[in-house]
N, C-alpha and C positions, 0 to 999 in steps of 0.2 A: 504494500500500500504506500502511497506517495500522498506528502502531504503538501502545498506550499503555502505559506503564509506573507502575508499581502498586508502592508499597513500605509491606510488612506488616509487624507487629509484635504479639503476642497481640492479633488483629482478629477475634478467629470469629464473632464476635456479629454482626455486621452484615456481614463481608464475603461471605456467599455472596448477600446484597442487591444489594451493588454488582456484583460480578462478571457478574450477570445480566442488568442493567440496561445491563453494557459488551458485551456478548458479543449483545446483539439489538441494536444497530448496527454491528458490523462484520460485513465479510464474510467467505467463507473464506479466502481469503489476506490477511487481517489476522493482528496479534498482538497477543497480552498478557502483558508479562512482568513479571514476580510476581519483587522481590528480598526474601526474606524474613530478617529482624533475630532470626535466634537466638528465635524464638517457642516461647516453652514450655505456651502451650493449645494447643487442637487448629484451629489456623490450617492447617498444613499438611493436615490432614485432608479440612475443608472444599474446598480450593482443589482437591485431589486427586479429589474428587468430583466434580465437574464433566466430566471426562476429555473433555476437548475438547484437540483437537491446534493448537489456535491459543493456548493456554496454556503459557508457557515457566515452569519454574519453578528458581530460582535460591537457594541458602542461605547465608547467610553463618556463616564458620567462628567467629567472635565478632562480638560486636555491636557495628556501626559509626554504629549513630545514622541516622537518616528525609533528613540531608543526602546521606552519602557511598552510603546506600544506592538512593537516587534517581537520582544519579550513577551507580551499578552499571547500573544498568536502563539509562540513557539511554545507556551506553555500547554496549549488546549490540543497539539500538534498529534495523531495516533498513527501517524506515518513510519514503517521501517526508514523511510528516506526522507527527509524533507528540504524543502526548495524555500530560498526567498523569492522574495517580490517586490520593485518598488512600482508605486501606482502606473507611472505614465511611459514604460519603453514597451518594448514590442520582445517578444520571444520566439526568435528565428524556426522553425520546421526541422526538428531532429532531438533537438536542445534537450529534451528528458531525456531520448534514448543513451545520446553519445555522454553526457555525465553519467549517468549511470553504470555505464559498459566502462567508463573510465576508474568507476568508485572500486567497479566489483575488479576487474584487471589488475588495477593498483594496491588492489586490499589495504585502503585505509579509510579512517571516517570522514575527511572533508574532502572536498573537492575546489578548486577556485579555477576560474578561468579567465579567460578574457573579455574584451567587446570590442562591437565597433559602432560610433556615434552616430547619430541621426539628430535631422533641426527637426523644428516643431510641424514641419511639414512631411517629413519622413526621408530627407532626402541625407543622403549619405554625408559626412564630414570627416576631415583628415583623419587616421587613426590615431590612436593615442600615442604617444611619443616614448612612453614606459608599459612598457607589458612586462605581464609574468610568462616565465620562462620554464617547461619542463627541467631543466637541466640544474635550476635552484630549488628544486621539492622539497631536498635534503640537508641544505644549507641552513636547518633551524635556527642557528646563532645568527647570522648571518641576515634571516628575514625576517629575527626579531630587530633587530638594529634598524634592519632598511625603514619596519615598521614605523621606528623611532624618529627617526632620517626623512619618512615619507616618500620614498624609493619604493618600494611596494604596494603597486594597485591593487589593495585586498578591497573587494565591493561586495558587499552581502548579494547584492542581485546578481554576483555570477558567483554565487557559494551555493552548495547542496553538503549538505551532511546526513550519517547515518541516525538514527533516532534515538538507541542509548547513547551518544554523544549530549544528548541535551542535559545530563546528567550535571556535564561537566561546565555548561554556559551558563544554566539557574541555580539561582537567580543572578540577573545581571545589576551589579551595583547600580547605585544611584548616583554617582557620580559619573560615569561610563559619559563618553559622547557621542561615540561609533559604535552601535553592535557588530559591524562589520570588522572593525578592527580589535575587538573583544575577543572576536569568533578564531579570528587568523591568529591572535597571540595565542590561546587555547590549543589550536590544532598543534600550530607549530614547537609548543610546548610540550604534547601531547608525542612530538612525533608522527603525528596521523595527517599530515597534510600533500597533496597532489596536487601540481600547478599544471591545469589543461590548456597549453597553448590554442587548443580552437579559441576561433569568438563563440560564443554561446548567447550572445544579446544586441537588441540594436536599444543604445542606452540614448534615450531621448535628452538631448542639452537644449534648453530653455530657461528662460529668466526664474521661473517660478520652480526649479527645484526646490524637494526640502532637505533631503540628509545629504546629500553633495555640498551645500551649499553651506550646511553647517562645520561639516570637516572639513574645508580645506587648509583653515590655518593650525588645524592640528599638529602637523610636524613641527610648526614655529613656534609654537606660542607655550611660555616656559609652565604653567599651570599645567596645559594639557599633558608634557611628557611627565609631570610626578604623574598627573592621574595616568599615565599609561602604564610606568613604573610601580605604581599601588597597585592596577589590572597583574601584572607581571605576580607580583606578590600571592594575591588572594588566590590564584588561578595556579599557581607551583604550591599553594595549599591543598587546595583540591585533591593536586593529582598527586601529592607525595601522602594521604588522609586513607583512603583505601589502603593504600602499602601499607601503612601502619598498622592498619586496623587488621588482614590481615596476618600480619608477623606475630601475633597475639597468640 
């Protein structure tokens, strides 16, 4: 079962695109759950339209920000697999299969890939200037640094992970800025992390991004690397808390 979770925020414009585009790769006993941020256009309308019963849809009673409501979704997530989502790109034709066949070939629990940009009209734009690279999967120290450095394009929307993994992402602090960059210190922490050189998304740039537009001064901005550095911390708690517990 595949789960992907989706966290909206006034998205109408573009998300009955995405939605489309996610709903003709999965099956009937897949999901998509939709935590929606207090949206005051007709977000809910759109999503409602659809009326497919593999559609969960979830409200938040105030609005908790694209981190903790992502968090919501992954928390409610019954997927062996689950997928992000951000509202407004598009998800290319294959994009389940070939993450998947990458997860299971690879045997680990995350997956990250690439993209390639789109305007607000759909139309192709330069590719990104930094991609991830199969040949870095294993350089754990290396793409936690870059993390640091902001050298690695970890983007939750091209992440898929296995579902006991969620084990080790919840709860995601409150201080956290990027789930996306949460997830990739976890994996590569973990050891469980694969960088799929395919693109696996056509990621929409537009004025009205919301989680892009909140990280990108992440690598600069001296606040942000303690909190990535605290992330670092709480997250090699985790994973050295089982070992213990075990050794018992």
């Amino acid at each position: 079962m595949i789960s992907v979770c989706l966290a909206s925020h006034n998205g109408a414009l573009y998300l009955a695109e995405q939605i489309a585009s996610i709903l003709e790769q999965l099956s009937l006993a897949d999901e998509l759950i939709i935590v929606d941020d207090c949206s005051t256009d007709n977000t809910l309308d759109v999503i409602q339209a659809f009326d497919d019963e593999r559609i969960q849809i979830y409200g938040n009673t105030s609005q908790l920000g694209h981190v903790k409501s992502f968090a919501k979704a992954i928390a409610r997530a019954k997927g062996d697999i689950v997928f992000l989502s951000d509202q407004d790109d598009i998800w290319p034709p294959g994009r389940v299969k070939t993450m998947v066949n990458a997860m299971n070939t690879q045997g680990v629990a995350v997956i990250a890939a690439n993209f390639h940009r789109i305007d607000k009209a759909g139309q192709t734009l330069a590719a990104p200037s930094v991609q991830l690279r199969s040949a870095d999967s294993t350089k754990y120290l290396t793409n936690i640094l870059g993390i640091f450095l902001g050298r690695r394009p970890y983007y939750g929307c091209t992440m898929a992970f296995r579902g006991h993994f969620r084990d080790q992402l919840l709860p995601i602090p409150g201080f956290v800025e990027s789930h996306d960059l949460w997830i990739a210190l976890a994996a590569n922490l973990e050891s469980e992390i694969h960088h799929l050189e395919d693109s696996v998304l056509q990621k929409r740039t537009h004025a009205n991004n919301v989680s892009s537009r909140q990280r990108r001064a992440l690598p600069i901005v001296f606040i942000s690397r303690l909190r990535l550095l605290a992330s670092v911390v709480i997250l090699l708690w985790r994973a050295w808390q089982p070992k213990k517990d075990n050794g018992k």
